[in-house]
N, CA, C and O atoms as CSV, one atom per row, in Angstrom:
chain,resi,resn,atom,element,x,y,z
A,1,UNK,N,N,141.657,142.891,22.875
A,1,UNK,CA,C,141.634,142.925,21.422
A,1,UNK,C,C,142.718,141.982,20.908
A,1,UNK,O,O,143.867,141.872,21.337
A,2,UNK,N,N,142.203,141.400,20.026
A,2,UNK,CA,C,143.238,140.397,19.217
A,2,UNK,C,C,143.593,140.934,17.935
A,2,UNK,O,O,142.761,141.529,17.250
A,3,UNK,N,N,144.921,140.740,17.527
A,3,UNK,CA,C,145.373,141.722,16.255
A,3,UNK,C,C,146.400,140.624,15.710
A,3,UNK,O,O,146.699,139.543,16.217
A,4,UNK,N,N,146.841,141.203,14.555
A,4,UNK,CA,C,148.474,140.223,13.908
A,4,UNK,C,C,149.270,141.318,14.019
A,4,UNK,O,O,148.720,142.415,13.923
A,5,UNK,N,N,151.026,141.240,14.289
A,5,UNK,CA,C,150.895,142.104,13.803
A,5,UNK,C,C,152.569,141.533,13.119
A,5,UNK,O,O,152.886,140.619,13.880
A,6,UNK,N,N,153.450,141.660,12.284
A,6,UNK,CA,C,154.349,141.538,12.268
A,6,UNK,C,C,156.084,142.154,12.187
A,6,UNK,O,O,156.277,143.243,11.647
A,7,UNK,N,N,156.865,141.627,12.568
A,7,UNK,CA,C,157.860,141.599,13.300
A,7,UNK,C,C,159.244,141.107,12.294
A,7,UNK,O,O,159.528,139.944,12.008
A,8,UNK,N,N,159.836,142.102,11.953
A,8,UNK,CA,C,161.152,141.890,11.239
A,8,UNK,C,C,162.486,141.996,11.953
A,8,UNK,O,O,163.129,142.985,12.306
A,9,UNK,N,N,162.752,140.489,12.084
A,9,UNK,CA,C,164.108,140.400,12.981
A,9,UNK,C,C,165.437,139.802,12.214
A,9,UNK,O,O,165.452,138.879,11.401
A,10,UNK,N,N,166.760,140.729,12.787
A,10,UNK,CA,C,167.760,140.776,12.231
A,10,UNK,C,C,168.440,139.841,12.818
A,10,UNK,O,O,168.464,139.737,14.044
A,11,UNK,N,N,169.015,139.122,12.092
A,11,UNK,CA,C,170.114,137.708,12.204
A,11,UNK,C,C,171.291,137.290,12.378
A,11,UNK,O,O,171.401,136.369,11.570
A,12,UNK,N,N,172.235,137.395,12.929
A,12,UNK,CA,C,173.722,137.330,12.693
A,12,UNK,C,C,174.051,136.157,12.636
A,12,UNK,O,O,173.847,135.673,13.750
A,13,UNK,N,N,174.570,135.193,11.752
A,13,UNK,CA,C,174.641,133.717,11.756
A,13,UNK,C,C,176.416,133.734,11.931
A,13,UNK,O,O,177.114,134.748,11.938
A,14,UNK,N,N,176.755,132.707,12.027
A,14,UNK,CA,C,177.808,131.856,11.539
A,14,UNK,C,C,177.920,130.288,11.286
A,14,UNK,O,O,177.876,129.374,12.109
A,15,UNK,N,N,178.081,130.246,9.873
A,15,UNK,CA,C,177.674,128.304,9.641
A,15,UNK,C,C,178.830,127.750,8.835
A,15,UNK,O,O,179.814,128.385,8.455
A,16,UNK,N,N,178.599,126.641,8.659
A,16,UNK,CA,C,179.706,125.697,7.771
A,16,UNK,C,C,178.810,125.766,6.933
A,16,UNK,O,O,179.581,125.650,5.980
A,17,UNK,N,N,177.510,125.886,6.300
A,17,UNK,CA,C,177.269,125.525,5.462
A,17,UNK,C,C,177.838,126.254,4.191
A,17,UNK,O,O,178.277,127.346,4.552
A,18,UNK,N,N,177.932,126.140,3.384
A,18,UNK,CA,C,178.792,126.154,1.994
A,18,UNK,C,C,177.423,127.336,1.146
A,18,UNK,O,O,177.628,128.067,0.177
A,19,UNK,N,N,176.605,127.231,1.618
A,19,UNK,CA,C,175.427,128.265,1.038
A,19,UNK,C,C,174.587,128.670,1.801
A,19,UNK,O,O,173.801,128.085,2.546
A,20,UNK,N,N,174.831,130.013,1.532
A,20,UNK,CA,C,173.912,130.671,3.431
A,20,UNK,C,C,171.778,130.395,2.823
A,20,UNK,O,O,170.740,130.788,3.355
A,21,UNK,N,N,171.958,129.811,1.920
A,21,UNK,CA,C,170.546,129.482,1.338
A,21,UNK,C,C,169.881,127.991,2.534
A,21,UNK,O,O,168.827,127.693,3.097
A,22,UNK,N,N,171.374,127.401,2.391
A,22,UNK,CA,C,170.957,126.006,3.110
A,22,UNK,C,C,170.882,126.626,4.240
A,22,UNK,O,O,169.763,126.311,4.646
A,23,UNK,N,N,171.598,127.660,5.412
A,23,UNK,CA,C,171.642,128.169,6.263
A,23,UNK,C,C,170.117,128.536,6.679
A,23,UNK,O,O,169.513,128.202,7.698
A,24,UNK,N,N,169.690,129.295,5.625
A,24,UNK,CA,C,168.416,130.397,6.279
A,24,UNK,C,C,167.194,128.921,6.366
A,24,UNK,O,O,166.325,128.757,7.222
A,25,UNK,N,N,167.492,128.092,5.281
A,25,UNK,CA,C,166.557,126.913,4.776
A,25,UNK,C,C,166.337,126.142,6.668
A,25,UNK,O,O,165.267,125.697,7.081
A,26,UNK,N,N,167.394,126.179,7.330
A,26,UNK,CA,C,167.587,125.424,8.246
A,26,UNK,C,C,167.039,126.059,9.439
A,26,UNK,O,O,166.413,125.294,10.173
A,27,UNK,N,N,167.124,127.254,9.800
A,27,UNK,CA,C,166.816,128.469,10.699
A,27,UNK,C,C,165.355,128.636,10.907
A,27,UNK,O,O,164.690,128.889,11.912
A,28,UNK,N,N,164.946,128.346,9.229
A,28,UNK,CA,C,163.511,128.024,9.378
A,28,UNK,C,C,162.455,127.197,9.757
A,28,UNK,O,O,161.259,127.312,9.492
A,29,UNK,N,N,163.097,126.267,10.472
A,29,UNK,CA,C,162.398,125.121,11.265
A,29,UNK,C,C,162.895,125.379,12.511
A,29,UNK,O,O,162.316,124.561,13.225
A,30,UNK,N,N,163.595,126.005,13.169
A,30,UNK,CA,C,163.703,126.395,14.310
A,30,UNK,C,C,162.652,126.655,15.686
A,30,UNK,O,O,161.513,126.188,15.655
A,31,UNK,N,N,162.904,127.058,16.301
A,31,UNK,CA,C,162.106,127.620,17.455
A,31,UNK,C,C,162.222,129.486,17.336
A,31,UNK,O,O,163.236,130.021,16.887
A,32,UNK,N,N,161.188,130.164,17.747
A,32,UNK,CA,C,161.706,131.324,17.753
A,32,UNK,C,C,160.684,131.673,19.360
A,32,UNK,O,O,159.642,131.108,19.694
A,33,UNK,N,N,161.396,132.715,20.064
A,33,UNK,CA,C,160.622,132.907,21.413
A,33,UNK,C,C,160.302,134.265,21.519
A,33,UNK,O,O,161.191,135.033,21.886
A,34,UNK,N,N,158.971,134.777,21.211
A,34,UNK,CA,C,158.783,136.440,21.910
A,34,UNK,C,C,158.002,136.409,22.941
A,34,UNK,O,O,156.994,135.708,23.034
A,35,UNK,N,N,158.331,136.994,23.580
A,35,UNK,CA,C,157.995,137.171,24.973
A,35,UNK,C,C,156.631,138.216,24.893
A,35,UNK,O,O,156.446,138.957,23.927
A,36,UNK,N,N,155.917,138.163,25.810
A,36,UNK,CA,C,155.086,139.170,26.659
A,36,UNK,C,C,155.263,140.007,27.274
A,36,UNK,O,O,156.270,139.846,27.964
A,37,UNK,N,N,154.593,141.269,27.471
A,37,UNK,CA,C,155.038,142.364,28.502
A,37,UNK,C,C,153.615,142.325,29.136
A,37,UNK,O,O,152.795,141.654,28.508
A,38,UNK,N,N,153.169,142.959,30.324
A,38,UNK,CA,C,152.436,143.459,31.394
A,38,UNK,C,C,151.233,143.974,30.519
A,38,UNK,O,O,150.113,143.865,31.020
A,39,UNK,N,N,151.341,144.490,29.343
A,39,UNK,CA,C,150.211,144.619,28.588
A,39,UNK,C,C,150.207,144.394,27.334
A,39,UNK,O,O,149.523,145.009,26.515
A,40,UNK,N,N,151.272,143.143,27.010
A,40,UNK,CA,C,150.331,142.182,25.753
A,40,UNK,C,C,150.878,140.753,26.085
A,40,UNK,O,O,152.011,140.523,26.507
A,41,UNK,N,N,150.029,139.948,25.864
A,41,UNK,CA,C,150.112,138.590,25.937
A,41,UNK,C,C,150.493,138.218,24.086
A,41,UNK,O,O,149.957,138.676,23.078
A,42,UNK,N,N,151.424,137.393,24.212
A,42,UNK,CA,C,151.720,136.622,22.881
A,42,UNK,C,C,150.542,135.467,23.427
A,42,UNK,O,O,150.164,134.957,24.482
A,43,UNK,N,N,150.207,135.422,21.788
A,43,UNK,CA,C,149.150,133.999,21.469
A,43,UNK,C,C,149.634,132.843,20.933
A,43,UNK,O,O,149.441,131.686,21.307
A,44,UNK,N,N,150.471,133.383,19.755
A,44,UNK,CA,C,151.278,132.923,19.011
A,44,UNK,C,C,152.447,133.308,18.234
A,44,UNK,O,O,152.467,134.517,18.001
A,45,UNK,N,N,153.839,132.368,17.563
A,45,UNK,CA,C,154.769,133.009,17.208
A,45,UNK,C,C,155.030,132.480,15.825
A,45,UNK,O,O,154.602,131.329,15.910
A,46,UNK,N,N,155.548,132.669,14.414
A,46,UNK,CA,C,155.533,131.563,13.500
A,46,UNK,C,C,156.642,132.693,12.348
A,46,UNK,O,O,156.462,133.837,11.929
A,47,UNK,N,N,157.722,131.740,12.162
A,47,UNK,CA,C,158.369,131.819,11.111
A,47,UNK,C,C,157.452,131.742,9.838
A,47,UNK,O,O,156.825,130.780,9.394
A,48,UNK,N,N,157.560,133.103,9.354
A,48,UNK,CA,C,156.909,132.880,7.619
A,48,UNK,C,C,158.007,132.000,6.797
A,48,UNK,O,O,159.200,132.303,6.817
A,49,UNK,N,N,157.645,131.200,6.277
A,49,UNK,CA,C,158.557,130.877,4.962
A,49,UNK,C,C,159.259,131.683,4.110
A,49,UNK,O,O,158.583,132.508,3.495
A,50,UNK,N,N,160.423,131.663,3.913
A,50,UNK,CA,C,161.125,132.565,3.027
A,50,UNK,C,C,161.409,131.794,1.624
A,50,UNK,O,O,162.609,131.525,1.564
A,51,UNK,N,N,160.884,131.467,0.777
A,51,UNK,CA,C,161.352,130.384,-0.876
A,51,UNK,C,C,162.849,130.964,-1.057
A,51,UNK,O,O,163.081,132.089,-1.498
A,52,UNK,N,N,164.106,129.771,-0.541
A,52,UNK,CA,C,165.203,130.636,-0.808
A,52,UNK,C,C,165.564,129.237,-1.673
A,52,UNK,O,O,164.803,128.271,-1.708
A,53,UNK,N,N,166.857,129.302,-2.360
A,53,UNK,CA,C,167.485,128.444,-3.120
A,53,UNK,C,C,168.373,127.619,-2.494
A,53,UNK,O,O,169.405,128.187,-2.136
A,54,UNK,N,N,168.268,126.108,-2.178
A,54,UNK,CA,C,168.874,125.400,-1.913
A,54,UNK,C,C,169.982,124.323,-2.436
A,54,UNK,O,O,170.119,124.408,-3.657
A,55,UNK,N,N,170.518,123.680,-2.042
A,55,UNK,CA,C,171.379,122.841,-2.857
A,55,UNK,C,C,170.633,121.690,-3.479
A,55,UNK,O,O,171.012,121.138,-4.512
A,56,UNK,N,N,169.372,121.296,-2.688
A,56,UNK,CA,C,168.440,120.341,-2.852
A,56,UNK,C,C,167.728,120.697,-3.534
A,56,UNK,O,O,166.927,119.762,-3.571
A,57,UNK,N,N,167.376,121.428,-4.175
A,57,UNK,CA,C,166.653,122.374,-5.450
A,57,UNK,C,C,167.083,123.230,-6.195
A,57,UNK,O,O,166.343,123.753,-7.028
């Protein structure tokens, strides 16, 4: 069976950036890795977009 299902993960940063907006803005092009167990295969993994406020906007 194929399903969605989603996944709220907690963050602990530390940055220079001057606005943790540019921070999260940046985090979001990242890589993120979940793994598989013995009875589920990941298909796929994908950062939702968060619309946060940047210095560039």
């Amino acid at each position: 069976m194929e399903d969605k299902i989603f996944l709220l993960v907690k963050v602990t940063i530390e940055t220079t950036h001057p606005n943790i907006h540019d921070a999260i803005a940046e985090l979001q092009n990242s890589d993120v890795a979940v793994t598989g167990t013995e009875n589920v295969k990941v298909l796929r993994t994908e950062i939702i977009p968060l619309n946060t406020r940047t210095s560039k906007n």
